[in-house]
C-alpha positions as CSV (number, residue, x, y, z in Angstrom):
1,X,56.7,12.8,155.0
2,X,52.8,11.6,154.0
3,X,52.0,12.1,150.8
4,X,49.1,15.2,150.6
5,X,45.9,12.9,149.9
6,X,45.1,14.9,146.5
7,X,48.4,14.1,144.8
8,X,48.5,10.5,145.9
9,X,44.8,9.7,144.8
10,X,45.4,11.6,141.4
11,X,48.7,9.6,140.8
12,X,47.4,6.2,142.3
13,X,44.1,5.8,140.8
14,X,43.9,8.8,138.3
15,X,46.3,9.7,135.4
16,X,48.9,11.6,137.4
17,X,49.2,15.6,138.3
18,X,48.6,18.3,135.9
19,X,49.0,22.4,135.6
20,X,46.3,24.3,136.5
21,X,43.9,21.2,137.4
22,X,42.9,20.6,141.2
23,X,42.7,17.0,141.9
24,X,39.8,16.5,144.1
25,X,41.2,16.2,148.2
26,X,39.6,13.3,149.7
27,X,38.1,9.9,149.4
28,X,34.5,10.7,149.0
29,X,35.2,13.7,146.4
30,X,37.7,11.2,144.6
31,X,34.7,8.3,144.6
32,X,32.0,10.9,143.6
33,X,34.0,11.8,140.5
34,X,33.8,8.5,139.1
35,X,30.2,10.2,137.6
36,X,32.7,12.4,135.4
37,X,33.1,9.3,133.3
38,X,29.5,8.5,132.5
39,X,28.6,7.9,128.7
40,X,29.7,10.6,125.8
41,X,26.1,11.7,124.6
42,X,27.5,11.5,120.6
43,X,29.6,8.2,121.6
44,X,29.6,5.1,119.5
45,X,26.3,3.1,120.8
46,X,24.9,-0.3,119.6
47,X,21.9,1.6,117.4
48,X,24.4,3.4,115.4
49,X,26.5,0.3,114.7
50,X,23.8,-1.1,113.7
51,X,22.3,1.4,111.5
52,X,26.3,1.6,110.2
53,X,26.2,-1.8,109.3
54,X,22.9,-2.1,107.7
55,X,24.2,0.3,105.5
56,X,27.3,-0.8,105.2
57,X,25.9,-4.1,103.9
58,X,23.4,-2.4,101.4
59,X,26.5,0.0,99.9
60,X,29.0,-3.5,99.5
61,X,26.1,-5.0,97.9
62,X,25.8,-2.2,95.0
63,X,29.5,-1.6,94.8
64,X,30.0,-5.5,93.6
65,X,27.1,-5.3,91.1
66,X,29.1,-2.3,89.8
67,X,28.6,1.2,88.8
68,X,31.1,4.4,89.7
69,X,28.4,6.0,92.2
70,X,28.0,2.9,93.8
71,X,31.6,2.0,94.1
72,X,32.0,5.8,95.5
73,X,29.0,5.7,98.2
74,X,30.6,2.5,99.5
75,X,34.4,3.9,99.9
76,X,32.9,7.1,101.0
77,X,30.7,5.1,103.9
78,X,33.6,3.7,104.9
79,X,35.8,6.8,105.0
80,X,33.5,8.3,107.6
81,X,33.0,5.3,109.6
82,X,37.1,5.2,109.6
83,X,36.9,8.8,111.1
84,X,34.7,7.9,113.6
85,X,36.3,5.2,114.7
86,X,39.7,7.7,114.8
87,X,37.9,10.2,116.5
88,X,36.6,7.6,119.4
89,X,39.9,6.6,119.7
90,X,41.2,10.3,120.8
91,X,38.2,10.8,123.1
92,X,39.4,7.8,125.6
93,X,43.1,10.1,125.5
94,X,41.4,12.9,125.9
95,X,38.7,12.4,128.8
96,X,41.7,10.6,131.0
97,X,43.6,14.3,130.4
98,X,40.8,16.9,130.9
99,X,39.3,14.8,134.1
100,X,41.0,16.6,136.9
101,X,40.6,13.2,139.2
102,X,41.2,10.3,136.1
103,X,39.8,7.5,138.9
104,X,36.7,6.9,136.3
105,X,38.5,6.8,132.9
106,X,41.1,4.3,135.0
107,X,38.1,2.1,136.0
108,X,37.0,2.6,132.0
109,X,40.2,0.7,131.3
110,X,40.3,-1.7,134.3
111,X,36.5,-2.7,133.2
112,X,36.8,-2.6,129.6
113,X,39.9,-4.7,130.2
114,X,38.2,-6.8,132.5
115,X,35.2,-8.0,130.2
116,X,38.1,-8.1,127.5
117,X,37.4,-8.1,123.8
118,X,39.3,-7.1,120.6
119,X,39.0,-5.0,117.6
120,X,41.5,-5.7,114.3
121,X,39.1,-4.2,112.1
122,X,36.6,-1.6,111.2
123,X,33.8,-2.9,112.6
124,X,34.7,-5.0,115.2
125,X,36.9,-1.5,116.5
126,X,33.5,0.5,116.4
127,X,31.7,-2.3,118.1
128,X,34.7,-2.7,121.0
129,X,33.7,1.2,121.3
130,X,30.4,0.3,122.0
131,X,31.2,-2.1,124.5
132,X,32.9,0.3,126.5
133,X,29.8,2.6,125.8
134,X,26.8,0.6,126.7
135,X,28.3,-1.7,129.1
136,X,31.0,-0.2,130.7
137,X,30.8,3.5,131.1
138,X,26.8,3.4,132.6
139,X,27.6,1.1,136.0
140,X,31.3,2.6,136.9
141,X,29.2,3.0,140.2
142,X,26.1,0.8,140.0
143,X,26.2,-3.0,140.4
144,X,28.3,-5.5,139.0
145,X,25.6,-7.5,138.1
146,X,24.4,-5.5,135.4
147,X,27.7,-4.6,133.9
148,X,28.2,-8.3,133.5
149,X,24.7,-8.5,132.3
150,X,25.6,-5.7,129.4
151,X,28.8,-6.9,128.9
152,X,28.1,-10.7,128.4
153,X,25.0,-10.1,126.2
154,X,26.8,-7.3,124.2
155,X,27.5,-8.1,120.1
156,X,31.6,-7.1,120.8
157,X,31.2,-10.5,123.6
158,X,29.6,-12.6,121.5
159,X,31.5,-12.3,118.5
160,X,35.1,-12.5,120.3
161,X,34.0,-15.4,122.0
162,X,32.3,-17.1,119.2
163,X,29.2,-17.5,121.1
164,X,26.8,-16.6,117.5
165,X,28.0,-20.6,116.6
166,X,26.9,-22.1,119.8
167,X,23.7,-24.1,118.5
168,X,21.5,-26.1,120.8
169,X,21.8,-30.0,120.1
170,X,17.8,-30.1,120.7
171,X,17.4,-27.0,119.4
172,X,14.4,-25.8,116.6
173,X,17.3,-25.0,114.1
174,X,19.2,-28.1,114.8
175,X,16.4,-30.8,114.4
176,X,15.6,-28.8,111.2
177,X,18.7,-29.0,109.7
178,X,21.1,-31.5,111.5
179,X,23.6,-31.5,109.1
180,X,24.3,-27.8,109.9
181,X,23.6,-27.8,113.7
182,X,27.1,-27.5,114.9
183,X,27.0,-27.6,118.3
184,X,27.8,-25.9,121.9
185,X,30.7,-23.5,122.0
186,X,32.4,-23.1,125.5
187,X,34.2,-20.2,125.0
188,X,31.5,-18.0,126.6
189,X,30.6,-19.9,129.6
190,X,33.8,-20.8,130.7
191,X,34.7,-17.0,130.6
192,X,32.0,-15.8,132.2
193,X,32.8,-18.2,134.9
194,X,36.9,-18.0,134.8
195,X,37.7,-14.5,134.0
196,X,34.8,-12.5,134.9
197,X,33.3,-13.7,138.1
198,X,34.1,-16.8,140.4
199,X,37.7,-16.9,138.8
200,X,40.0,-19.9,138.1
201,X,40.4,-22.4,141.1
202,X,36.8,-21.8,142.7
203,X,34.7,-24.1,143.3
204,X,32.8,-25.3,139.8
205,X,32.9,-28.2,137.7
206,X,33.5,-29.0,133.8
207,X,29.6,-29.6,134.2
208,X,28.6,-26.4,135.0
209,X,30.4,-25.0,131.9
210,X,28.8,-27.2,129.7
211,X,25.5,-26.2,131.2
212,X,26.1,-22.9,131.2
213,X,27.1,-23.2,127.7
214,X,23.9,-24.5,127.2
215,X,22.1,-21.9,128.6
216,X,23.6,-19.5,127.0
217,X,22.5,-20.7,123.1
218,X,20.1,-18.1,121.2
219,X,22.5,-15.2,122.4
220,X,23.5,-13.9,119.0
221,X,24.3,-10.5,116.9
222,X,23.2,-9.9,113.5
223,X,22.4,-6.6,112.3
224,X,19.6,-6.3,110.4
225,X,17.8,-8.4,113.8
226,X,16.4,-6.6,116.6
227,X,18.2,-8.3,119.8
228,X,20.8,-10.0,120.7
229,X,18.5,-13.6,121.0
230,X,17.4,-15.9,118.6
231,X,15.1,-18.5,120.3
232,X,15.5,-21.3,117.4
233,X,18.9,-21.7,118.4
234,X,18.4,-22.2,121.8
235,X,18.9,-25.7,124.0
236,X,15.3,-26.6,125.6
237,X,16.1,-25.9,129.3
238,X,16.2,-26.8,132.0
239,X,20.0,-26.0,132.8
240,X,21.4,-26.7,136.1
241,X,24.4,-24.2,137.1
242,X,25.8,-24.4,140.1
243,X,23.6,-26.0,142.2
244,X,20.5,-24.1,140.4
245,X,17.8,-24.5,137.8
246,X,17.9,-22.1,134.9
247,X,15.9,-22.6,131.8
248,X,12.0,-21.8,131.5
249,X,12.0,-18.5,129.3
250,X,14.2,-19.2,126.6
251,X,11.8,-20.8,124.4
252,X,10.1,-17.1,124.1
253,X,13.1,-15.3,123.3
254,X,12.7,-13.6,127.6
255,X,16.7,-13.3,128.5
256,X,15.3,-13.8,131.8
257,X,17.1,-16.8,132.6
258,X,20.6,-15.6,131.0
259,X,19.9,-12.7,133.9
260,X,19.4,-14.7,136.5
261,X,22.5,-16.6,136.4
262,X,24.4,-13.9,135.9
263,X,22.9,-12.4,139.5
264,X,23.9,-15.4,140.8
265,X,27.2,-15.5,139.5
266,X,27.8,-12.0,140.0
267,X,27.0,-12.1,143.9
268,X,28.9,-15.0,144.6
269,X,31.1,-14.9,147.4
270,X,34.1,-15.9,145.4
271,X,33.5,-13.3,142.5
272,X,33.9,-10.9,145.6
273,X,37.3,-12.2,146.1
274,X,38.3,-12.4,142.6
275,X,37.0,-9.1,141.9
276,X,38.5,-7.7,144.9
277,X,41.9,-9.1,144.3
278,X,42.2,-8.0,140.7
279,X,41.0,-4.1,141.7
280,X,44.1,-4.3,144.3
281,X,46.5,-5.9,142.2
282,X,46.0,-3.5,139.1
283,X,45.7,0.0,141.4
284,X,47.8,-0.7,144.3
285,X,50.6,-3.7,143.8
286,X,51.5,-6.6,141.5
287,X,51.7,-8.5,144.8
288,X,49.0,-6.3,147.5
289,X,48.5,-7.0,151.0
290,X,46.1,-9.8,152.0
291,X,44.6,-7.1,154.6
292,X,43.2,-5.1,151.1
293,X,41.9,-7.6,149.4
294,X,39.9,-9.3,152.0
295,X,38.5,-5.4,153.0
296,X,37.4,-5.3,149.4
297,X,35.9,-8.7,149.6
298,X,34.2,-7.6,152.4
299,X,32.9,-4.9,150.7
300,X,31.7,-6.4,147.6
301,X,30.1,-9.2,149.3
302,X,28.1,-7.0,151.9
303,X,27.0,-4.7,149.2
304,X,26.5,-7.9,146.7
305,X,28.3,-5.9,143.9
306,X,27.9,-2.0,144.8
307,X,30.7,-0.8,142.5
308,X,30.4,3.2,144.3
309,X,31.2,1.3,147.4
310,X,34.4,-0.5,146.2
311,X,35.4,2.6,144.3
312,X,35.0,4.8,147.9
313,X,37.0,1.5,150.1
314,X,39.6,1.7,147.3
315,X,39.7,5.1,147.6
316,X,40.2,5.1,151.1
317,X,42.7,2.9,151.7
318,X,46.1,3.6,153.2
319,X,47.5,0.6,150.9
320,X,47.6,3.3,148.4
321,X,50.3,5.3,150.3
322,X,52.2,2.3,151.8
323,X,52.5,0.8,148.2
324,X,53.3,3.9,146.9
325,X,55.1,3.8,143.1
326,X,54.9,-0.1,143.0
327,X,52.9,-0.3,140.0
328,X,54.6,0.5,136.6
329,X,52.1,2.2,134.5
330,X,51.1,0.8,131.5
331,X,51.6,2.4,128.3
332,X,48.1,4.0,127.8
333,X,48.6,5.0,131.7
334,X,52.1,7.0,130.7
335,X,50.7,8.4,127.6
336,X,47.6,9.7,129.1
337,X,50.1,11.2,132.0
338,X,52.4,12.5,129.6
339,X,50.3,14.5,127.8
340,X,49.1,16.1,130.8
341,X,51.8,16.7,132.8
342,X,52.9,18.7,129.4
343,X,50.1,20.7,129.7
344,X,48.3,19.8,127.4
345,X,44.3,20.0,127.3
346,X,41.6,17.4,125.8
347,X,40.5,19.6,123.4
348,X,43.6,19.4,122.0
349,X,44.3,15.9,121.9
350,X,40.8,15.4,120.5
351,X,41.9,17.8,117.6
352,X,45.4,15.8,116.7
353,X,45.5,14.5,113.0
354,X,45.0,10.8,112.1
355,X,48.6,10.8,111.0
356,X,49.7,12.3,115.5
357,X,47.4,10.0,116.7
358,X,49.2,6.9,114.4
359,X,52.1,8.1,114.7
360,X,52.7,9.6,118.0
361,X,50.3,8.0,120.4
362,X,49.2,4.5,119.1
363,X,52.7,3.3,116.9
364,X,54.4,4.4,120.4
365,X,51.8,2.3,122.8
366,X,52.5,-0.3,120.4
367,X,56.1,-0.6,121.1
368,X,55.7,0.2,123.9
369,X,53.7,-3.5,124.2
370,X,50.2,-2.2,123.9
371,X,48.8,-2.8,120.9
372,X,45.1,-0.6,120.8
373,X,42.5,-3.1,121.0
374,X,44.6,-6.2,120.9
375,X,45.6,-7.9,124.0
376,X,47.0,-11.6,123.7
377,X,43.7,-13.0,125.0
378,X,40.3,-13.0,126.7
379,X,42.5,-12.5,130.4
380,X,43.3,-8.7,128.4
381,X,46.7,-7.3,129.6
382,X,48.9,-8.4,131.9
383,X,49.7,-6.5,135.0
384,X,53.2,-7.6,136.4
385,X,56.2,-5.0,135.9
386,X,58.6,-6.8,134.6
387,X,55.9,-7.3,131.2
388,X,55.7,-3.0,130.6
389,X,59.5,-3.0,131.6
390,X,61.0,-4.7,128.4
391,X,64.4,-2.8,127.3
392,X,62.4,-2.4,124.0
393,X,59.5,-0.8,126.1
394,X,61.3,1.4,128.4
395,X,63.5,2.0,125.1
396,X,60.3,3.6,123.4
397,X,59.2,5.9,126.9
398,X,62.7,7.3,126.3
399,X,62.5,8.1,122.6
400,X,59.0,9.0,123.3
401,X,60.1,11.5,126.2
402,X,62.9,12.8,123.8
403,X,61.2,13.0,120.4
404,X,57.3,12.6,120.7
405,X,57.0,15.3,123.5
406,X,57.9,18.1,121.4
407,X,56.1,17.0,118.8
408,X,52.6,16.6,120.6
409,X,53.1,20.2,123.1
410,X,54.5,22.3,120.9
411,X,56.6,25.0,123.4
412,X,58.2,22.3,125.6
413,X,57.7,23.8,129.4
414,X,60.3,24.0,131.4
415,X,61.7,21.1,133.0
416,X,61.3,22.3,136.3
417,X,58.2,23.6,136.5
418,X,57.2,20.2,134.7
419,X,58.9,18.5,137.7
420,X,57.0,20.5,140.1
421,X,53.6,19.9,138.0
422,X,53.9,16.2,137.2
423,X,55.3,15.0,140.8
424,X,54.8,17.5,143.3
425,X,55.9,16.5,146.6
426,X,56.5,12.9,145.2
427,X,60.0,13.8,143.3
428,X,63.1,11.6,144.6
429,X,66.2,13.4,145.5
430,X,67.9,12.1,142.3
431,X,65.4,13.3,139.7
432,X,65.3,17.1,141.7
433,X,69.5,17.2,141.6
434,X,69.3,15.9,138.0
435,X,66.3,17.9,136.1
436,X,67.9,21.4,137.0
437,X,71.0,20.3,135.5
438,X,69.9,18.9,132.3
439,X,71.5,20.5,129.4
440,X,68.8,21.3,127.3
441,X,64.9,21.7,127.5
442,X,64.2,18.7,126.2
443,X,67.0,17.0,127.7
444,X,65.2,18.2,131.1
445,X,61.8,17.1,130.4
446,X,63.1,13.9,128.8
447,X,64.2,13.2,132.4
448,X,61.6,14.0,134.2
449,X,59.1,11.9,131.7
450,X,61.3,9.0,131.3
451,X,62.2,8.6,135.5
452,X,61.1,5.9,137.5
453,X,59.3,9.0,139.5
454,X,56.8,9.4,136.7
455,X,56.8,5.7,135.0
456,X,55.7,4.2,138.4
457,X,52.6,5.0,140.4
């Protein structure tokens, strides 16, 4: 029996079913509500981090020369910046539960993830925010291009990557103090070319790394600096990337030439099939038909990058029903689904104490093998099944279905309607005989939560 279109798109590509929420009913509504997850007006941008910073620098500063008020203005600083940091951290949970569609805050994640970077501490958490704010959130449906372009030049990208120590061996700072020059780093140019656009295996040499890397000098983040470029550190051009000459502004401080080659990389022909095959292996299967990913290739090279018109072919494509609950969903995936297939609203979740958010959301997803903010590498998460389906993983759904669900909705619904709201049509034979038998209300919604129904999409 097919699957009706609205429940398969909301549990494919959004966040799963919810009461009272109508999950839009066709391919172009489901593409058109990517716009739902456009950036938060009082979100954490790169002028506020840096005005928080400044600060922060000025109040550190005092508090070491001493003095009660200072110490107090410094801790206090802090504090709130802590908050904030808290409080961004409940917005991503709660726009994935209040967007009646979820395909936009699951592209969030799949970008964010995509143009990976970490956070570990206070600042470098606020300015992983910002990444998703500047970079991400604004081209869900414009062109990859830019998004590359924010995210490569953004402070979260060049600190993870250590591209602020990448000094120009002919550079103004190095033949002024060549003691102190250091020298190229890598780590930026060979991501930009391996992870976020032509991909490992295509066709690119250790050359055009290194010129690349080269390129790329001058892009650094200090605070108190307007920019993200500091000409004095940069390699006199030209560079030659690819097959292509790169090099002439740099000397003025114009990213110009740092744009150009990410155009180019961004529109190559085997960034289309990279991209293309990580968008189908992440929302349809571990392992997706050939047949997708060369439609989505198709796309993205005909387009050159049109995000809105991978997100409406993605949309549209009957891999989604074919390859139906062959992805298991990752732990921010579940949680975000649990919470609202319990009923709960974003409001709510936005309103949860630091203490429910540790300890009920984020200690879970941890467990669960999620760590917020901290994936192994620059590749981010992984996506196979067999990674999110750990006994000690699985082990932590269950307790989380048993203990952390009661704690989080208050009034625990009942287990039927909760099947009926979470899985609609979707709900195996096994999970319908089982869930009306359960001997408890929690028992119930324990199995409805914790079933291979609702853990795979």
């Amino acid at each position: 029996m097919p699957i009706p279109y609205d429940q398969l798109a909301a549990i494919r590509l959004g966040f799963g079913l919810a009461p009272g929420q109508v999950p839009p009913g066709d391919p172009v509504a489901v593409a058109a509500s990517v716009a739902r997850a456009a950036p938060d007006p009082n979100g954490i941008t790169l002028a506020r981090l840096r005005e928080w910073q400044t600060t922060g620098t000025r109040l550190t500063q005092a508090a070491r020369k001493g003095g009660e008020g200072a110490v107090r203005a410094n801790r206090d600083h802090r504090r709130l910046l802590r908050t904030i940091s808290q409080s961004e951290v409940l917005t991503r949970f709660a726009r994935g539960v209040d967007d009646p569609s979820g395909f936009g805050e699951r592209l969030v994640w799949f970008w964010a993830d995509h143009f990976t970077v970490t956070g570990g501490t206070l600042y470098l958490d606020l300015m992983m925010a910002s990444l998703v704010q500047d970079a991400i959130r604004p081209h869900l449906a414009g062109r990859f291009a830019d998004m590359m372009f924010a995210a490569e030049a953004h402070p979260a990208m060049l600190r993870y990557l250590d591209q602020g120590r990448s000094v120009g061996p002919n550079s103004v700072a190095a033949r002024r103090n060549p003691a102190r020059a250091g020298g190229l780093n890598e780590n930026l140019a060979r991501e930009m070319i391996e992870l976020h656009s032509l991909g490992v295996g295509a066709d690119y040499t250790q050359r055009d790394v290194e010129e690349l890397a080269a390129l790329l000098t001058g892009l650094s983040y200090r605070p108190n600096r307007p920019g993200v470029f500091q000409p004095k550190l940069a390699e006199p051009g030209p560079e030659d990337v690819l097959g292509h000459s790169y090099g002439s502004h740099k000397a003025t401080g114009n990213l110009a030439d740092i744009r150009a080659v990410i155009e180019d990389l961004a529109t190559h022909e085997a960034t289309g099939r990279h991209i293309a095959r990580k968008m189908a292996v992440h929302f349809v299967a571990d392992d997706p038909p050939q047949g997708l990913v060369d439609r989505l290739a198709g796309v993205f090279t005909d387009t050159r990058g049109d995000l809105a018109a991978m997100n409406l072919a993605l949309a549209s494509a009957p891999e989604l029903e074919r390859h139906f609950r062959q992805k298991l969903r990752q732990p921010f995936e579940f949680l975000v689904a649990g919470l609202r297939a319990l009923g709960l609203s974003g409001q709510q979740v936005a309103a949860l104490k630091p203490r429910d958010l540790n300890g009920r959301l984020l200690h879970p997803m941890a467990v669960m093998g999620q760590p917020w903010g901290a994936p192994d590498g620059p590749d981010g998460w992984p996506e196979a099944a067999e990674v999110w389906g750990s006994p000690q993983g699985i082990a932590m759904r269950i307790n989380w279905a048993l203990t952390h669900a009661a704690g989080l909705a208050g009034d625990l619904p009942d287990p039927r309607e909760l099947m009926d709201n979470a899985l609609g049509t979707t709900a195996s034979e096994a999970v319908a005989w089982a869930v009306p038998r359960a001997e408890s209300r929690a028992e119930g919604v324990a199995l409805v939560l914790a079933s291979a129904d609702f853990n795979r999409r």
